[in-house]
N, C-alpha and C positions, 0 to 999 in steps of 0.2 A: 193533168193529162187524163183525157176522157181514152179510157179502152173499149170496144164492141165485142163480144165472143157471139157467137152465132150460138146463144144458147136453143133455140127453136129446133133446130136439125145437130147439136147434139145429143150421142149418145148418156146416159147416165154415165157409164163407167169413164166417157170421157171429162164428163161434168167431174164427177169426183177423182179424177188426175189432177184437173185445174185445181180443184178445192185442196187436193194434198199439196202440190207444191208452192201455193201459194202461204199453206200452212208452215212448210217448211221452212220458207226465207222469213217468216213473220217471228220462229222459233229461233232462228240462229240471230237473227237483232231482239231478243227477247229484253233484252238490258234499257234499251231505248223505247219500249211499252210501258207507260207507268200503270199503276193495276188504280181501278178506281175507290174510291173510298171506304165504297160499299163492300167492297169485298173483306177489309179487314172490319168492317164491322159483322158481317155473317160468320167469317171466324171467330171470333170474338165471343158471338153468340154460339157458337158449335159446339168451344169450348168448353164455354161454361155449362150448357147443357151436360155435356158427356162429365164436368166435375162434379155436377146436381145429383149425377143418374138417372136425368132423365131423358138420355139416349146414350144408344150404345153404337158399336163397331158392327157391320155386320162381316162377316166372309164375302171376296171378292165373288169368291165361284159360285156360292149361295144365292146372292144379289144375282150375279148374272143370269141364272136358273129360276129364279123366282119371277124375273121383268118377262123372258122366253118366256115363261108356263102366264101368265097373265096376259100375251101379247096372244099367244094361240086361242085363250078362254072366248077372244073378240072372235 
């Protein structure tokens, strides 16, 4: 099934409705998306880093303060 959205003469805020509720039905059959291979191998790898110590956790509100003050630096 081919769909067209008239993305040209949409709004952003319209674009990102389509993209949230499309998000949303994709989340509620979440069971039936298998995750690709790669993913548990970069966990894997995460892991093991953070049991190395050679990375750690950062704070959620930290990180999101740090990306902000690097995104203004531009």
């Amino acid at each position: 099934m081919a769909i067209s959205l008239p993305l040209e003469s949409m709004s952003v805020e319209e674009k990102l409705r389509v993209m949230e509720d499309i998000w949303d039905d994709l989340s509620s059959k979440s069971e039936n998306i298998a995750s690709p291979l790669w993913h548990l191998d970069e966990l894997s790898a995460r892991e093991d880093a953070l049991t190395k110590g050679s990375d750690e956790f950062t704070d959620w509100e930290l990180a999101k303060k740090e990306i902000r003050d690097s995104l203004n630096e531009n």
